[in-house]
KOLNUPA-979731 format. One record per atom (N, C-alpha, C): residue in one letter; atom name; z, x, y. Coordinates in Angstrom, 2 decimals. Each point is the difference from the previous one (the first is absolute). Layout:
{pt A; CA; {Z; X; Y}}
...
***
This chain:
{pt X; N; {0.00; 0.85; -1.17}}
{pt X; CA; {0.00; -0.85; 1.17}}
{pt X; C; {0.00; 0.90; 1.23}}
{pt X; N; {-0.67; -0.56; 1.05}}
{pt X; CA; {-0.13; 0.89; 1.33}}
{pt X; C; {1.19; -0.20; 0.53}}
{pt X; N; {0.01; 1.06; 0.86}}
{pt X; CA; {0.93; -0.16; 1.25}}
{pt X; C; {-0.04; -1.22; 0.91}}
{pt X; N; {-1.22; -0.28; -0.05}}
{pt X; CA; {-0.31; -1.17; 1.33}}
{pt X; C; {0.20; -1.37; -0.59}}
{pt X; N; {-0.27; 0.50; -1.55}}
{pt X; CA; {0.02; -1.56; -0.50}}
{pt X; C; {1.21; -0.14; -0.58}}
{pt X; N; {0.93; 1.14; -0.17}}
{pt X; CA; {1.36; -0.52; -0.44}}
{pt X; C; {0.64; -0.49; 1.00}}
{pt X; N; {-0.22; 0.61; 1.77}}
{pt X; CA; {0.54; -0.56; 0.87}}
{pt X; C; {-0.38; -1.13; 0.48}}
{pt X; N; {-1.13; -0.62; -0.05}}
{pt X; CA; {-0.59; -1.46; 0.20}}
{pt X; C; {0.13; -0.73; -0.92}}
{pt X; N; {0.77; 0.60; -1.21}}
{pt X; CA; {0.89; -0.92; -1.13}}
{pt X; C; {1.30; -0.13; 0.74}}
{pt X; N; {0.83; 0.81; 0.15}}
{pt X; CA; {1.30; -0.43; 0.59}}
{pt X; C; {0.01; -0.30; 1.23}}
{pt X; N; {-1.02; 0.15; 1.58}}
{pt X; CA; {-0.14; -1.33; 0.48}}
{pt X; C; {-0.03; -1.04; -0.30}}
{pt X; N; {-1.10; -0.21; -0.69}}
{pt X; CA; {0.07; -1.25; -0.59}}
{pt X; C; {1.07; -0.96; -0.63}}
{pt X; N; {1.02; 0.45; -0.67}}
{pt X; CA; {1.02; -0.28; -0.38}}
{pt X; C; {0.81; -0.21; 0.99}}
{pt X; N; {0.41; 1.34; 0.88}}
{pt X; CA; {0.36; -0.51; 0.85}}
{pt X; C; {0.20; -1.45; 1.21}}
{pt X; N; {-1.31; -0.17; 0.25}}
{pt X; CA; {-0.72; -1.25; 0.76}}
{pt X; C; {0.59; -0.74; -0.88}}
{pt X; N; {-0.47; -0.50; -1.26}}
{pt X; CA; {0.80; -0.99; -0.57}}
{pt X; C; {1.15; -0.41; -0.51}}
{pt X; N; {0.89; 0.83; -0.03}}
{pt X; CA; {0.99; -0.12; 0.21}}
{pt X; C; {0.48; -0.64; 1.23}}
{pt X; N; {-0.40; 0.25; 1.01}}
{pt X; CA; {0.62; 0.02; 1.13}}
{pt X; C; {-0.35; -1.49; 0.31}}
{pt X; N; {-1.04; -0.21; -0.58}}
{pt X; CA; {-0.41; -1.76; 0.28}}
{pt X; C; {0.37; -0.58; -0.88}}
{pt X; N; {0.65; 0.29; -1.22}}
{pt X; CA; {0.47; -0.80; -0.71}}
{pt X; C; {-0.96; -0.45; -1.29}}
{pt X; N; {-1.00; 0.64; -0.18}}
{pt X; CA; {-1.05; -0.09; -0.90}}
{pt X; C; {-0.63; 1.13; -0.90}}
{pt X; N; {-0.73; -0.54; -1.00}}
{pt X; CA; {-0.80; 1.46; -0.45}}
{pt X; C; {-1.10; 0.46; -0.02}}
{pt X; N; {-0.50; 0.78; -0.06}}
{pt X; CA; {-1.03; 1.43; 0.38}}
{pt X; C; {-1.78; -0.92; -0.38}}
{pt X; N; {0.58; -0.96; -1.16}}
{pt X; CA; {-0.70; -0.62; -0.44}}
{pt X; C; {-0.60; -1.12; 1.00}}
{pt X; N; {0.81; 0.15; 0.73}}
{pt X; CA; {-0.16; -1.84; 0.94}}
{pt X; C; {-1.22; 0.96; 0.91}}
{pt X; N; {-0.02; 1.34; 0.50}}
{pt X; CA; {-1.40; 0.68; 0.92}}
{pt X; C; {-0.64; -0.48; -0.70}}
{pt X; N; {-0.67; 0.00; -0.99}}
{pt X; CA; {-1.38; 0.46; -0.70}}
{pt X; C; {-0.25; -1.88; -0.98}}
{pt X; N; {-0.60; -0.57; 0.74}}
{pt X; CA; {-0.44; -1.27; -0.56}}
{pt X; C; {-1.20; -0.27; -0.54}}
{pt X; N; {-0.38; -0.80; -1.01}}
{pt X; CA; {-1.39; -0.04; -0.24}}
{pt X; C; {-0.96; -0.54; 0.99}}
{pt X; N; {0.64; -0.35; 0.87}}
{pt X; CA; {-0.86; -0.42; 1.19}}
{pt X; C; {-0.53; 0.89; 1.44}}
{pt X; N; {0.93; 0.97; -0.58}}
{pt X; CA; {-0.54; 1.31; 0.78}}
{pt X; C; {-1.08; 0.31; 0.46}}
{pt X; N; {-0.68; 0.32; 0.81}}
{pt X; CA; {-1.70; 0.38; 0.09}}
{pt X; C; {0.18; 1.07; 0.52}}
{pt X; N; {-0.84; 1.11; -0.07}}
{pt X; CA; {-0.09; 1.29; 0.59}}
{pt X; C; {0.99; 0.13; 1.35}}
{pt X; N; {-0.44; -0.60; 1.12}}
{pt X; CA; {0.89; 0.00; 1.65}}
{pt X; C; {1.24; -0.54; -0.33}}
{pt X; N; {0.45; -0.57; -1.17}}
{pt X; CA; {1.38; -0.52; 0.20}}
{pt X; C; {0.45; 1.31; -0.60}}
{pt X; N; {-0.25; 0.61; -0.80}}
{pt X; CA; {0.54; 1.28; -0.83}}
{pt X; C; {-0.22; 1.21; 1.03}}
{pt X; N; {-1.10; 0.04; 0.65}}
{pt X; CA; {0.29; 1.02; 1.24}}
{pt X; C; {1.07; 0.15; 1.08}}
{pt X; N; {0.13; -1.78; 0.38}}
{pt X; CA; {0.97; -0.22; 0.78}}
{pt X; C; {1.36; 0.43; -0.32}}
{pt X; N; {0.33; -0.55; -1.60}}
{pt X; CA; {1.71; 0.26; -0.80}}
{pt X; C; {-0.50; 1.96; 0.67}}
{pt X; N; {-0.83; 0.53; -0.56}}
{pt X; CA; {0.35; 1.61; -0.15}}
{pt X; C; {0.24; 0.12; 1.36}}
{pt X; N; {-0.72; -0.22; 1.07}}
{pt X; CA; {0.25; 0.54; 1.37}}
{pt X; C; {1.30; -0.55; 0.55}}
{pt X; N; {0.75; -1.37; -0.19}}
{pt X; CA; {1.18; -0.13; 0.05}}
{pt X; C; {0.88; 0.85; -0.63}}
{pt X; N; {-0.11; 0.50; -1.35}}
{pt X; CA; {0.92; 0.90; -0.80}}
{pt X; C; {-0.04; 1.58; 0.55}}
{pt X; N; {-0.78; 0.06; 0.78}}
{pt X; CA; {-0.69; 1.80; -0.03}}
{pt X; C; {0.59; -0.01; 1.65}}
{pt X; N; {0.23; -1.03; 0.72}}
{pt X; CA; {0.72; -0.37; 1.66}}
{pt X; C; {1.34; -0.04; -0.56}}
{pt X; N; {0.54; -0.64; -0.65}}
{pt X; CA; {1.58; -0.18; -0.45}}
{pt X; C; {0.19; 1.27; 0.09}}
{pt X; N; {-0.43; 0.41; -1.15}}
{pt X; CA; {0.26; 1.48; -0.88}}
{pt X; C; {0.49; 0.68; 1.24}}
{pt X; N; {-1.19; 0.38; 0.93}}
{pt X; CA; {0.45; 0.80; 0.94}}
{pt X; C; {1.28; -0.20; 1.24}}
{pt X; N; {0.28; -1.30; -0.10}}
{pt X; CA; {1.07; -0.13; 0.81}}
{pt X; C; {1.29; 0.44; -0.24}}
{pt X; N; {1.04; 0.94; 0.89}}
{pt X; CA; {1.04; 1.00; -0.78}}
{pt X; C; {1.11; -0.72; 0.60}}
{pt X; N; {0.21; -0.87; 0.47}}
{pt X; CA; {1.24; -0.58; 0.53}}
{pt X; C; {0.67; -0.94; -0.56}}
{pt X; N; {0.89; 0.26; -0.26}}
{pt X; CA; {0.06; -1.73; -1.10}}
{pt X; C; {0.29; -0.92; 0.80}}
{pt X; N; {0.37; 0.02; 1.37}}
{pt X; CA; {0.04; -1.39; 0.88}}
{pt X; C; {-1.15; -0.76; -0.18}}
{pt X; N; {-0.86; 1.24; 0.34}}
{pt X; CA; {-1.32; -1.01; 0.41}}
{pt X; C; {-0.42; -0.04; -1.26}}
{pt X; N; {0.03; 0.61; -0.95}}
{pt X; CA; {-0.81; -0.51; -1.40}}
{pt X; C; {0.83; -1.23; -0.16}}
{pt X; N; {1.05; -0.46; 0.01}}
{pt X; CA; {0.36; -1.27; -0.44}}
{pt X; C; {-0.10; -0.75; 1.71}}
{pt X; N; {-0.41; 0.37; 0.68}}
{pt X; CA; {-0.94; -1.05; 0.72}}
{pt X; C; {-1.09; -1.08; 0.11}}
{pt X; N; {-0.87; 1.60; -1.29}}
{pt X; CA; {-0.95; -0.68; -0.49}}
{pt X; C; {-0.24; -0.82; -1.43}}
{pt X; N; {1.07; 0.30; -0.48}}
{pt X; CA; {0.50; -1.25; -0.99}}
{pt X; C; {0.30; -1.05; 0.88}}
{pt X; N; {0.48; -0.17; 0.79}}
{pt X; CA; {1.29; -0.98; 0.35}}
{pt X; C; {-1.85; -0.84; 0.87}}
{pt X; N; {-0.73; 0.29; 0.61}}
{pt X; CA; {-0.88; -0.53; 0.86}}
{pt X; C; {-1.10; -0.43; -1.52}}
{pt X; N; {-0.18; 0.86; -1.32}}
{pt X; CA; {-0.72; -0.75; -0.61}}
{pt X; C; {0.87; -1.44; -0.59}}
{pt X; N; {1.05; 0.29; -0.31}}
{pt X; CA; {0.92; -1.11; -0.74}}
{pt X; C; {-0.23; -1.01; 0.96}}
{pt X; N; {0.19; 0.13; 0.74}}
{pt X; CA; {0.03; -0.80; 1.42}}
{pt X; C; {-1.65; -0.99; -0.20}}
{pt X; N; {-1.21; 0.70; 0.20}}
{pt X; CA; {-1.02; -0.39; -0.58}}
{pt X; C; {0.05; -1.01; -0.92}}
{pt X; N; {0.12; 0.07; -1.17}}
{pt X; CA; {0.30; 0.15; -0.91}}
{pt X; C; {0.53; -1.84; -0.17}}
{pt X; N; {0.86; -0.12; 0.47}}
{pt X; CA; {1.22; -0.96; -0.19}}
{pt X; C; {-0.78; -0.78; 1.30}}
{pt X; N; {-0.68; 0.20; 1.20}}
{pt X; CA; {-0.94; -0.86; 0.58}}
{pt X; C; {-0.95; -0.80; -0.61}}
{pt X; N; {-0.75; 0.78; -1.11}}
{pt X; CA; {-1.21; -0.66; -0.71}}
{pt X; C; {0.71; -0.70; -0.44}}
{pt X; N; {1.14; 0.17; -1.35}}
{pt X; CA; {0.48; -0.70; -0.75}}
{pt X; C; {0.68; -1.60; 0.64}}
{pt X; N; {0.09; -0.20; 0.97}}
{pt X; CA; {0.40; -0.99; 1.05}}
{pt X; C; {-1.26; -0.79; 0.50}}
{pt X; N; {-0.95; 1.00; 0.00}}
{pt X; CA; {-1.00; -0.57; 0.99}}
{pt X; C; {-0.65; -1.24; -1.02}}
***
């Protein structure tokens, strides 16, 4: 296993954890190419964020999302 891909494994984990879900819930059969580009460029922006305020900012603003649709 790579370096890049063991660490975009435990992002990944990470992220879901943090939402309360699993790794499994990214990757849907309904996926199309731009939705799977989109998950990586979200994961590869997380990744790089080193603060944990603001990384759980950006949990806290997707959850937030998130719990809008589910209402809407």
């Amino acid at each position: 296993m790579s370096h890049d891909h063991s660490r975009s494994t435990r992002t990944q984990q990470r992220i879901a954890d943090a939402l309360g879900t699993g790794v499994e819930n990214f990757f849907t059969e309904r996926s199309e190419p731009q939705d799977l580009h989109e998950v990586v460029e979200l994961l590869a922006a997380f990744d790089q964020i080193v603060d944990p305020n603001d990384r759980k900012a950006c949990i806290n603003f997707v959850q937030s999302v998130l719990k809008r649709q589910r209402t809407a």
